[in-house]
N, C-alpha and C positions, 0 to 999 in steps of 0.2 A: 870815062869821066862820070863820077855820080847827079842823078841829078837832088835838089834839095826842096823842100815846100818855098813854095812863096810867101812871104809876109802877110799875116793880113792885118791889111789899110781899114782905119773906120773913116766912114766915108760922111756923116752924119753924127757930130757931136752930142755929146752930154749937154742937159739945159738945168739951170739951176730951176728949183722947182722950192715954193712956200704952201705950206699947207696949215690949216688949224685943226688942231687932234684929234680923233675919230674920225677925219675923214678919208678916202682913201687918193692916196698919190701916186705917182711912177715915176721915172728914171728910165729914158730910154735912146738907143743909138742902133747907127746902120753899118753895118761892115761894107767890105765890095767882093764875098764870094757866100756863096750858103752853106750853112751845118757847119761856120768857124768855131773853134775853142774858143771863151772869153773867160777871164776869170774878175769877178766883183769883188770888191774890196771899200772899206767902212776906215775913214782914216789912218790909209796907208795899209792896214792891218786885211788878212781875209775877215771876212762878218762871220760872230759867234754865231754857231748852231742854237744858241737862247735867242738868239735875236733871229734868227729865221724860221721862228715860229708864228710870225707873224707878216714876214715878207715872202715873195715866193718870186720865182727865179724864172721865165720865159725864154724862151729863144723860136724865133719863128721865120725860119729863110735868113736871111739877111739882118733883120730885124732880131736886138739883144733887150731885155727887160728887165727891172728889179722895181715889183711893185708891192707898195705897202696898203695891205690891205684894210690897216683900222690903225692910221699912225697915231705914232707919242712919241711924247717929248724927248724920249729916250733916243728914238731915230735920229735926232738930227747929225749931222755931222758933213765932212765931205766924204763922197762916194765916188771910185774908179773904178773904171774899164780898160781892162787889161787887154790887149794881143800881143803876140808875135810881131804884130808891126807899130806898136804906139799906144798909147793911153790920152783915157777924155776923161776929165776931172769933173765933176758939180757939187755944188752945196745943195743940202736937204734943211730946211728949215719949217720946225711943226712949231707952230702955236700954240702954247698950252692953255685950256682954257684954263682962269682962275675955280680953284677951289669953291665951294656953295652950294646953298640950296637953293631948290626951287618952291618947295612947299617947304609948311611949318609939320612938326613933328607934333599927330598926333599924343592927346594922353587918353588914358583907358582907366577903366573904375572896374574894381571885378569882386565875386565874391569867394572866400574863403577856397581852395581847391580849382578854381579857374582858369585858363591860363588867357594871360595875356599880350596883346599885339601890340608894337610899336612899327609905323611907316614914316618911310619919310624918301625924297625925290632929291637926286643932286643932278650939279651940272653936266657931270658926263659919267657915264656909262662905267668905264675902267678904273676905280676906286677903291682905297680901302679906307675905314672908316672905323670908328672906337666906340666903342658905347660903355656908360657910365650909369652907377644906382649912385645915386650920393656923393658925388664926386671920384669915387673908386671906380675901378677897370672894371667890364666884365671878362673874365674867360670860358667863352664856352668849350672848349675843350675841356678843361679843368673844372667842368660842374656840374658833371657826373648829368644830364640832360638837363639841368637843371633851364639855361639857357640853349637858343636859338637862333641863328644870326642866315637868314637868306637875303640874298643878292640877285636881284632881275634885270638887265638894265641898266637905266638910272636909281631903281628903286631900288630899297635897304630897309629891310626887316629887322625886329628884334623881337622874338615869344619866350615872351618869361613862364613857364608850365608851372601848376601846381601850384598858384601863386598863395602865399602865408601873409603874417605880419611885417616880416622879415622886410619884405617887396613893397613895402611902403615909402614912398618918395619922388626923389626928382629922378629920370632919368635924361639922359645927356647921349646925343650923338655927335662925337669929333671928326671933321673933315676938313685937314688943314688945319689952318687956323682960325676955321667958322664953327659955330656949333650950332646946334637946335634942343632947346628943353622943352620938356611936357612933366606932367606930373602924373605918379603911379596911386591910386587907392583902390586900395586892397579892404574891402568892408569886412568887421572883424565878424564871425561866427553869432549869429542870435544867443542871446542868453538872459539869464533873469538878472538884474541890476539891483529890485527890491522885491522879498518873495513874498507868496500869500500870507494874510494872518486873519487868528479865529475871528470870526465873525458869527451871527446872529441874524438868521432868515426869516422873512415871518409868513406863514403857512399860506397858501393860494393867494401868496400876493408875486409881486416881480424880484429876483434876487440875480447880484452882480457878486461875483468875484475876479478881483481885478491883481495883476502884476505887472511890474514894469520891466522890461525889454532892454536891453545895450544900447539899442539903434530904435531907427523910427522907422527904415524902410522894410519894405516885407522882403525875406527872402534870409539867405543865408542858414536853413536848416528847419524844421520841424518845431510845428507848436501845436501839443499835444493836452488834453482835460484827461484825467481819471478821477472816479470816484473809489473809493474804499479798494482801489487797486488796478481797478477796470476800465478800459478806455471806455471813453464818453464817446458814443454814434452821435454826431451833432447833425440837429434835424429834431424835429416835435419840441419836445419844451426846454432843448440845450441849444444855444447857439454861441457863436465865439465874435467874440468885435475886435478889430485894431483901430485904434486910435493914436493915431505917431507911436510912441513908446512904452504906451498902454496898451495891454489885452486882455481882454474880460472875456470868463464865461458867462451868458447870458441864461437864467432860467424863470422859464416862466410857462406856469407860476412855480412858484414851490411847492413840493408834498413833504409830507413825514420820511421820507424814502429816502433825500435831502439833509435830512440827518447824520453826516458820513464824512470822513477824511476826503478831503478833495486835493489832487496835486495839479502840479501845471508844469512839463517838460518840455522846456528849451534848449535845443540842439542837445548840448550834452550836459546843462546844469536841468534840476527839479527844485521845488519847491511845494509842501505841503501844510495847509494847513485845516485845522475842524470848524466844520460849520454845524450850528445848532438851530433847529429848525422851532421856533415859536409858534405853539399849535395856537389855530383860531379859538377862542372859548367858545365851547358849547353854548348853544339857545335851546332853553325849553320850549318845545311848542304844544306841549300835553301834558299841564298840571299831572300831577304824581296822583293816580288812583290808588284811594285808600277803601278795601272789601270792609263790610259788616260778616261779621263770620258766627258760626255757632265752634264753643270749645270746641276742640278736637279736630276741627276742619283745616283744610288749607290755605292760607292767604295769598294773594299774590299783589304785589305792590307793582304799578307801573308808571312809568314817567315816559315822554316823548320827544329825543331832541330832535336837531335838524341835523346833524351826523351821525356816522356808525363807527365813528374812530374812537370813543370816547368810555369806551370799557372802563380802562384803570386808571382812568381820570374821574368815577363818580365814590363818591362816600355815603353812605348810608348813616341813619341815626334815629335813635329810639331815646325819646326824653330827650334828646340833647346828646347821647352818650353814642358814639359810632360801636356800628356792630359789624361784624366781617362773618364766612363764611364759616358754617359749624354743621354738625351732623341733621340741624334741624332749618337753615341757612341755608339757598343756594343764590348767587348771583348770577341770570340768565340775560340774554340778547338776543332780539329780534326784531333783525334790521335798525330801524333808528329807536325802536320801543327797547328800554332797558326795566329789566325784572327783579325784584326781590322775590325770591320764593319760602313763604315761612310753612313750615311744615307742623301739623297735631296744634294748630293755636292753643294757648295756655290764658287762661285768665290775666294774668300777670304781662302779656302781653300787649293788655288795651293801653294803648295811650298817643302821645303824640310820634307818628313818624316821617322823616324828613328825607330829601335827596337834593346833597349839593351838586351841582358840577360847577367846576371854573368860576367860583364866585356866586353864582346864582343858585335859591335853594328855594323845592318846592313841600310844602307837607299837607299833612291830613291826617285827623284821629281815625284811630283804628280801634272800632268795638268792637268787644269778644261778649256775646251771648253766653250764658247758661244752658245747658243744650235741654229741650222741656224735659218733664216730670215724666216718666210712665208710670201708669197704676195697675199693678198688678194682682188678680184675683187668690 
């Protein structure tokens, strides 16, 4: 006569069990011999293998278990325990919590090539969530890195990289039927708005050249001075000012040297324009010495300003009539003393002679002696 297994009796029932989601629950029963078979089952049905990735399955002596370790709402149902000798039924009941936030959604300000972060906290942890430019979807799969989407926790990230003009707006996070906005500014690229124009400096005094900017705030790219091609070293008598959407180069003072195409590059616009330097006029400070000479000799006519700059800024004049440089002519400088040099004086050469600069003119007669008699035996 064969013999057969014995039933096995649960000896300790299923309990219904309520839980609110994410938290962790159990389902548990006692047979009356150890290491029974029991088989779990999810209404009626065995539990999908997708859904036992999150419950795990215990058996320990006597004692059977089916415990959920971070439940949702998807859990609930009723649940059996199956033997050979009877079955124990329970309801599982998860809570879900509502949909929402906890904080408000960050907004970000960034500049041109930046990338930027959007945060934001929900109520539970196991979420999925939409995020929005403009009321449009983003897909970051589909945007080539373009977008960013990390998930902590309760926390939800969105880094917009490389951000453009483009990235300017509302952006929106969907969760449920709750949302959260912030707003994206993307500062456009520094640029010239209105560019240099000729201007007129006047010599060892203070001179401004000034342009205006996109923006007021600093930042978003390079702003650069050259002169007749060259960057400006700013320091000694260059300096640069911003004032909101104005930028000036600062010089001071001016020289002759100032004389020169000046430009001004921002980010990727320039702008140039010419500045003309208004030299200081000359002051005499040494009346024009006029020689008494005998024919034949040399004269030298001298004036003394207060610069050395003023070479081919001075005119010469005989009677009234300007005379320039000839084989018997030289015009010399030394230091601030500026020279006529007449050479073999000529009779025909006495008379008035004069030296302007910049307005101001100094003269003196110039006698030519007869050079004396010799008497010869």
């Amino acid at each position: 006569m064969g013999v057969t297994d014995e039933p096995v009796k649960i000896t300790k029932e299923l309990a219904p069990v309520k839980v609110t989601e994410g938290d962790k629950a159990e389902l548990a029963c006692e047979v009356h011999k150890d290491n029974a078979q029991v088989q779990w089952l999810k209404n009626g049905k065995p539990i999908p293998d997708k859904d036992l990735k999150n419950i795990k399955i215990v058996a320990d002596g006597k004692t059977h278990k089916l415990i959920f370790l971070d439940a949702e709402p998807k859990d609930s149902g009723e649940y059996s325990v199956k033997t050979t000798g009877g079955t124990s039924n329970a309801n599982v009941n998860v809570k879900e919590i509502p949909a929402g936030f906890t904080s408000t959604l960050n907004g970000a300000e960034c500049e041109y090539g930046e990338d930027a972060t959007f945060a934001v906290e929900l109520t539970k942890p196991k979420a999925e969530v939409k995020w929005l430019l403009n009321g449009k979807p983003i897909d970051p799969e589909r945007s080539r890195g373009k977008y960013e989407v990390v998930g902590t926790g309760t926390t939800r990230k969105l880094i917009v990289h490389n951000c453009n003009g483009k990235d300017n707006g509302e952006i929106t996070c969907v969760f449920g039927d709750a949302q959260a906005t912030s707003q994206l500014t993307v500062n456009e690229p520094v640029g010239i708005k209105k560019g240099l124009e000729n201007s007129v400096l006047k010599e060892e005094e203070k001179g401004k050249l000034t342009v205006e900017l996109n923006r007021d705030k600093p930042g978003g790219g390079d702003v650069k001075w050259y002169k007749n091609g060259k960057e400006i070293t700013l320091g000694g008598r260059y300096k640069m000012q911003r004032d909101g959407n104005l930028c000036s180069l600062l010089i001071d003072p001016v020289d002759l040297t100032d004389n020169a195409e000046f430009t001004c590059m921002a980010g990727d616009t320039s702008t140039s324009a010419k500045a003309t330097v208004d030299e200081k006029p000359g002051l005499i400070v040494s009346e024009l010495q006029v020689p008494e000479v005998i024919e034949g000799e040399k004269a030298e006519f001298v004036i003394g300003l207060d610069r050395e700059n003023k070479a081919d800024k001075i005119k010469w004049f005989k009677d009234g009539k300007e005379v320039y440089e000839s084989s018997r002519i030289q015009l010399q400088q030394r230091g601030k003393n500026y020279i006529l040099v007449l050479n073999r004086a000529q009779m025909e050469d006495a008379g008035t002679w004069s030296c302007e600069i910049d307005g101001s003119t100094s003269a003196g007669s110039f006698v030519v002696k007869e050079p004396p008699l010799r008497i010869t035996s």
